[in-house]
C-alpha positions in Angstrom: 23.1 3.8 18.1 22.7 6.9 20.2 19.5 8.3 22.0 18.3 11.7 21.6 16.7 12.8 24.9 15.5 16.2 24.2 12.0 16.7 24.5 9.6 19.8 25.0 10.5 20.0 28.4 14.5 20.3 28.0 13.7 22.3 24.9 11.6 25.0 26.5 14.8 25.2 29.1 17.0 26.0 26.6 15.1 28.9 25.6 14.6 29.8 28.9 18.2 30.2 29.1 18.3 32.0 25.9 16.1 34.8 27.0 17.7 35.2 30.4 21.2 35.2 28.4 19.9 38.4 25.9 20.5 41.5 28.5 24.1 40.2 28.9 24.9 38.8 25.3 22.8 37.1 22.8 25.8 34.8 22.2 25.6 33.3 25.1 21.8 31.3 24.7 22.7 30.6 21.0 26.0 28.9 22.1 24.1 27.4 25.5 21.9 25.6 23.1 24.2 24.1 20.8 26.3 22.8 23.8 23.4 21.5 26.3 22.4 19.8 23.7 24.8 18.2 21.8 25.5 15.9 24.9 21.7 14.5 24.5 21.8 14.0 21.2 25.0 12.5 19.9 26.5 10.7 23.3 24.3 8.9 24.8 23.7 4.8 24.1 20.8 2.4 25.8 23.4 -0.4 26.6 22.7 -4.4 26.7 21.9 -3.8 30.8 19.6 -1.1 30.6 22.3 1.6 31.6 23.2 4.5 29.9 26.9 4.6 28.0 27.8 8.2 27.1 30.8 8.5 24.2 33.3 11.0 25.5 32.9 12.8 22.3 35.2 11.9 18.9 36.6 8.5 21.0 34.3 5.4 21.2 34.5 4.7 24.8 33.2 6.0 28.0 35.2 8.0 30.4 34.5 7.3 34.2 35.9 11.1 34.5 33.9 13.0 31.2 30.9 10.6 31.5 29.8 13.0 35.2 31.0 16.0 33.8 28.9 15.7 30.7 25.4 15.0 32.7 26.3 16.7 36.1 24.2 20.3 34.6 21.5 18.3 33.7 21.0 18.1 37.3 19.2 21.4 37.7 16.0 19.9 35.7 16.4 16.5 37.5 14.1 17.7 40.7 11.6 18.8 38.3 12.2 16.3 35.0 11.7 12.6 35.5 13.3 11.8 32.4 16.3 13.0 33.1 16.4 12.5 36.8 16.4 8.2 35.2 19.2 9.1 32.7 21.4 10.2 35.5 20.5 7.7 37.3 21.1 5.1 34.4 24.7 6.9 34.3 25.5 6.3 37.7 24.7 2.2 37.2 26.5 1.7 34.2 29.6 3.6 35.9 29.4 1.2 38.5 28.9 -1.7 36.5 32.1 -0.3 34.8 33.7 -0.1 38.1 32.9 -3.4 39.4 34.3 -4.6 36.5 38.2 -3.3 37.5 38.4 -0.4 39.6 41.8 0.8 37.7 40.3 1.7 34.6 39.7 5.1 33.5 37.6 4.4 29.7 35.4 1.7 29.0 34.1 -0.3 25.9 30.1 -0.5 25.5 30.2 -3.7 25.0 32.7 -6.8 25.9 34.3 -5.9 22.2 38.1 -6.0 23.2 38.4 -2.4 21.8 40.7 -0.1 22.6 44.1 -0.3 24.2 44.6 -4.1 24.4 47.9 -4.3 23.4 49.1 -2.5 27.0 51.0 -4.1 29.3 48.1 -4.6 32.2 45.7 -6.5 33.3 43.3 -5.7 30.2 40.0 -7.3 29.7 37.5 -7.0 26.7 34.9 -4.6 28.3 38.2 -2.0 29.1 39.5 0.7 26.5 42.3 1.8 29.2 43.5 0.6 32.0 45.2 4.2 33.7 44.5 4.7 37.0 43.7 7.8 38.3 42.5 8.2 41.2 39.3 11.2 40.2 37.6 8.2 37.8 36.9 6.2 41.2 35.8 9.7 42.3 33.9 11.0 40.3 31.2 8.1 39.7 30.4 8.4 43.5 30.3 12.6 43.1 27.6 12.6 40.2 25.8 9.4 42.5 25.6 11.6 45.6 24.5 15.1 43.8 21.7 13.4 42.4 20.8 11.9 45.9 21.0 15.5 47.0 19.3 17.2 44.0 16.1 14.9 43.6 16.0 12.4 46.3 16.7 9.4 44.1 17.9 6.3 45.4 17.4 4.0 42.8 21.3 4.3 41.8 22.6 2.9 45.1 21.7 -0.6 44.0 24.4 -4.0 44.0 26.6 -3.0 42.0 27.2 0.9 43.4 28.0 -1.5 46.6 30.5 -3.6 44.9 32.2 -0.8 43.4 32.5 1.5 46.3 34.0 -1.9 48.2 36.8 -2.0 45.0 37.3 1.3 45.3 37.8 1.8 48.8 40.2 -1.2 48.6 42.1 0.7 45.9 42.5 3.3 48.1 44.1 1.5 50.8 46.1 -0.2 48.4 47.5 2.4 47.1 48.7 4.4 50.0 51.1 2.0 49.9 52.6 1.9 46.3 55.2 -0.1 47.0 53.2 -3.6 47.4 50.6 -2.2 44.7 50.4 -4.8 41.9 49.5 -2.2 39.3 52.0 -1.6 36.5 51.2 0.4 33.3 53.7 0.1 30.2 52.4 1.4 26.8 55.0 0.4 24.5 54.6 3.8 21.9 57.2 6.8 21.7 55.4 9.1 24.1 56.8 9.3 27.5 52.9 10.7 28.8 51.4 7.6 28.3 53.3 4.8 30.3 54.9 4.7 33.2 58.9 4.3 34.2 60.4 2.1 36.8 59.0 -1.3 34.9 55.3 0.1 35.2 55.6 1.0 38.4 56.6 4.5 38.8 59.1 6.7 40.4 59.5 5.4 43.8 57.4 7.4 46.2 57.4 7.3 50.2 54.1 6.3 52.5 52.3 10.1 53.1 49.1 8.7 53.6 47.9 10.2 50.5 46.9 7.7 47.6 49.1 7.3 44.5 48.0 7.6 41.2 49.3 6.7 38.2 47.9 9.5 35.8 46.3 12.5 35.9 42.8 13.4 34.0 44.5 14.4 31.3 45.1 10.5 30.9 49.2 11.9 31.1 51.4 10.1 33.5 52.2 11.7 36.7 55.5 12.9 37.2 55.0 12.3 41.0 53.0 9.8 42.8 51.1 12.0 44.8 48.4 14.1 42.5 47.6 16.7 45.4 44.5 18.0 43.6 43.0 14.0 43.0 43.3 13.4 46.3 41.7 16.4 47.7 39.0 15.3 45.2 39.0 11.8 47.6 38.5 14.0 50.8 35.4 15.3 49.4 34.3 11.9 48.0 35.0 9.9 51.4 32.6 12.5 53.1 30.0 11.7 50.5 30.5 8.2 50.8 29.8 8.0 54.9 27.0 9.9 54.5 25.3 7.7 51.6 26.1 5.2 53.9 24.5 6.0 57.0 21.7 7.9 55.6 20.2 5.4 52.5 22.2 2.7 52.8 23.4 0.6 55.9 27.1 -0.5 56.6 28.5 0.6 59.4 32.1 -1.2 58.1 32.2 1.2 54.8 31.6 4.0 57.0 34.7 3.3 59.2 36.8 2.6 56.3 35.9 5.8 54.6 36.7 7.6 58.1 40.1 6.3 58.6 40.8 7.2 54.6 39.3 10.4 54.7 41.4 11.5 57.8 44.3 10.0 56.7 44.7 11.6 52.9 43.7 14.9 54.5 46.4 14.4 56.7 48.8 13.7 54.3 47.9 16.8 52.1 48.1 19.0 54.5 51.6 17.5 55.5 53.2 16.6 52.4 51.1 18.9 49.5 52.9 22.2 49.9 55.8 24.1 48.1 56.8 27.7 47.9 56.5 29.7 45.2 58.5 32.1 43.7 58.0 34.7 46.7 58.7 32.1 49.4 54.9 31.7 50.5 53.5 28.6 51.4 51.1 27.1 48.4 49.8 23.5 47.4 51.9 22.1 44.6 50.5 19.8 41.9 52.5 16.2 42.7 54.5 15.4 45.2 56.3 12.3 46.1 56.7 12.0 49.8 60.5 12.6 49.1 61.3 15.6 48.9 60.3 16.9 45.3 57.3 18.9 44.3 55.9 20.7 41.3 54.6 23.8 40.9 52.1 24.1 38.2 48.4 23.1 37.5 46.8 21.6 34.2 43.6 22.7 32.4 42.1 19.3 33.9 39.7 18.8 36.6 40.4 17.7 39.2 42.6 20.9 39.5 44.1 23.1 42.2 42.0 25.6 40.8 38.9 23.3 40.9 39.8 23.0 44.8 36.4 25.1 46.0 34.3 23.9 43.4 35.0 20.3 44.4 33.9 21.0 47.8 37.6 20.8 49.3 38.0 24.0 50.6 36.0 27.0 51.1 36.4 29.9 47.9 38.0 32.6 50.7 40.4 29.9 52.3 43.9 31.4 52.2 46.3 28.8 51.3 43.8 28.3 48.2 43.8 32.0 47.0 47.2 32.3 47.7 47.9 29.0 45.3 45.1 30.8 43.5 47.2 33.9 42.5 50.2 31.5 41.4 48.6 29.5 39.5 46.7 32.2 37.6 50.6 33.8 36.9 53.2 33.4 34.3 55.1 31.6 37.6 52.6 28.6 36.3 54.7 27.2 33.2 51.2 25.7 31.7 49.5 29.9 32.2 49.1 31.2 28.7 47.9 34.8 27.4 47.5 36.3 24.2 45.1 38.7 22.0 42.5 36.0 22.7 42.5 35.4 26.2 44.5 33.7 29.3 44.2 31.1 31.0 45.7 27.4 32.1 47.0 24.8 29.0 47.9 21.6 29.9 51.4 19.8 28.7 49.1 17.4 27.3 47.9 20.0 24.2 50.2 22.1 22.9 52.2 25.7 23.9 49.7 28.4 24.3 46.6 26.4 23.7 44.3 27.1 26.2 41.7 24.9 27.7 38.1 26.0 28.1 37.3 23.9 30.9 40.0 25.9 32.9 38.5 29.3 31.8 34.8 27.7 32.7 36.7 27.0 36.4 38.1 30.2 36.9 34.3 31.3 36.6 32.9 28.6 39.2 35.5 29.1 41.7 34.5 32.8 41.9 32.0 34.9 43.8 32.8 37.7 41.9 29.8 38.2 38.8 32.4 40.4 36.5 34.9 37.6 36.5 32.5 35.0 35.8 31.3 37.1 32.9 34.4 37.5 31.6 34.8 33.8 31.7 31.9 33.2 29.4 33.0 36.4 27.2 36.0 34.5 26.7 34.4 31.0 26.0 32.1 31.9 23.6 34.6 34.3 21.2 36.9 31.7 21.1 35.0 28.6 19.4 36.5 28.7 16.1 33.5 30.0 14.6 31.4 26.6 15.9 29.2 27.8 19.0 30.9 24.4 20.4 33.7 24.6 22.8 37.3 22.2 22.2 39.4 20.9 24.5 42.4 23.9 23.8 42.4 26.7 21.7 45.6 28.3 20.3 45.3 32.2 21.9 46.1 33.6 19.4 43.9 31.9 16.9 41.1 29.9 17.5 40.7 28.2 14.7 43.5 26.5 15.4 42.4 23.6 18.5 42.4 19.9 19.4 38.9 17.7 19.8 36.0 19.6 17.5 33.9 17.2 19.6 34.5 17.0 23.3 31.4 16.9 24.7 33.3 17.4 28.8 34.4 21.0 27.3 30.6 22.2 26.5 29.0 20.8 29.6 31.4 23.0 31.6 30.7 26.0 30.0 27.2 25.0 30.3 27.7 25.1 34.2 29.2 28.0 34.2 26.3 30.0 32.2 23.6 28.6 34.4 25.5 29.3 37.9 25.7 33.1 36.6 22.2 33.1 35.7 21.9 31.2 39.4 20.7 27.9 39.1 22.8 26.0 41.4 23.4 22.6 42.1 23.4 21.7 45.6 25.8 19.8 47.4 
């Protein structure tokens, strides 16, 4: 049974946000409060543990991925909030009780109730709905853990298990910049290609870059390369976080140097092997690469993007290999870049042609200095909800009643960010 954890407080920020939203567009608070607070009220479980399990939205399990996405806003009321300064921190536990559990799984059961995806051809246990690795669900646990270190001060969620885990996932890592000797294999025996992978489980056979393989992306679709550039950008930025937690609150000098040697060496490697040209012959970071020659040039509607590069802490906004791969990706030279009478902006070839994702559209906005671009963002967001102030993971752009997930709680909790950056409440980093 889900918790509702609104209360005066979160209520009179809502309306806060509403009134601040009026000079711009009165849409904007009325769809604000239907989407800040759907998360509190219809995801959020008191598990067996004393953690927090959040629902991804209309799919019974908890996303390593969605599960930071859909608390990270709350941050801006943690400092000041107790209540939900110890949800977050609740989140961050049960994510790495979840990770301590198997490091390779991307979705997780509430409870040991063998839900789920059992019948894939991995090493599947009864607390795990799906067993895909990608690398930005060992990422992104350890991102919302250090925000709210940064944000309020709070410690509380670097406890055993957040230990364990980053050991497991650190591990992984090294693992998995060698491939070849990984004993990961993935085979979902169903007619679509997207959600298993060739070669036996193994993959298309990649070379040693010194970037870490992953076997899906965060749209839970199988790479077509080894070598997700934007996931392991998303690694740089973790590492960082990690040797800091680690000298700073906790003490473990041998995690440090481990996260060193990673951090250097998948930095290296992107900046060796994560390029292609585009169509004008300039230099730009490609999506997946495989150490061997092949590249692709395209981005999806999913974070970790190469749009979300800035926003992730990768790069700086101004960098120039980012804007240039900026410009391409934001281009009908992007073969997932729709436009139509409602809008443009990135798809994914996990929805279908010309659908649209709103969480793209929300990071074109937060990966911009410029105010009239992030207010066309949200002008875009919230005239394209089908009628249901809640956003959806795509939208057809040229009729938005027509979309996939009317619950997908990741989807509101970005345009959430985006609102309450424009109105300038930041989250610090």
């Amino acid at each position: 049974m889900t918790t509702n954890y609104v209360d005066k407080d979160v209520q009179a920020f809502v309306t806060k946000i509403d009134q601040l939203s009026q000079p711009i567009n009165p849409q904007l608070g009325a769809v604000f409060q239907k989407t800040f607070l759907n998360t509190l009220t219809t995801t959020i479980s008191d598990d067996a543990q004393g953690y927090a399990f959040i629902l991804t939205g209309d799919i019974p399990a908890m996303w390593q991925r969605d599960s930071t996405a859909q608390v990270r806003p709350y941050l801006v009321l943690a400092h000041e909030q107790p209540r939900i300064a110890q949800l977050i921190t609740r989140v961050v536990q049960r994510q790495f009780f979840n990770m301590a559990i198997d490091p390779y799984a991307n979705a997780f059961n509430e409870t040991a109730n063998s839900r789920g995806h059992q019948s894939d051809q991995t090493e599947m246990g009864p607390w795990i709905w799906e067993r895909k690795f990608e690398i930005d669900s060992l990422c992104y646990p350890v991102q919302l853990a250090y925000l709210l270190y940064k944000n309020t001060g709070a410690t509380a969620q670097f406890d055993a298990n957040f230990v364990t885990g980053v050991k497991k996932l650190l591990t992984t890592f090294e693992v998995e910049q060698h491939h070849a000797t990984s004993p990961y294999r993935f085979i979902r025996t169903q007619d679509h290609p997207e959600d298993s992978l060739p070669e036996d489980g193994h993959g298309r056979p990649v070379g040693d870059t010194g970037m870490i393989w992953s076997g899906f992306r965060p749209s839970d679709d199988a790479c077509e390369y080894g070598y997700l550039v934007p996931a392991n950008m998303f690694a740089v930025v973790i590492l960082g976080y990690l040797q800091t937690i680690f000298s700073s609150v906790l003490d473990d000098a041998n995690i440090v140097a481990r996260a060193q040697r990673l951090q250097a060496t998948v930095k290296a490697g992107i900046e060796t092997y994560g390029y292609t040209l585009n169509a004008n012959g300039e230099k730009v970071y490609a999506y997946e690469v495989d150490g061997l020659g092949h590249a692709t040039l395209m981005d999806d509607g999913n974070v970790p993007s190469l749009l979300s590069a800035p926003y992730l802490g990768y790069c700086d906004l101004l960098d120039v290999n980012y804007q240039r791969t900026r410009q391409t990706l934001l281009s009908p030279e992007n073969p997932y870049y729709y436009s139509g009478p409602l809008g443009a902006g990135q798809g994914s070839p996990h929805t279908p042609k010309n659908y649209i994702w709103p969480i793209a559209i929300a990071m074109e906005g937060l990966t911009t200095s410029r105010r009239e671009q992030q207010l066309a963002a949200l002008q875009t967001l919230i005239k394209t909800t089908g009628g249901t102030n809640l956003m959806h993971e795509s939208f057809d752009v040229n009729d938005d009643q027509h979309f996939t997930r009317a619950w997908f709680s990741w989807a509101n909790m970005m345009y959430c960010e985006l609102l309450l950056t424009t109105l300038g409440f930041k989250i610090e980093r």
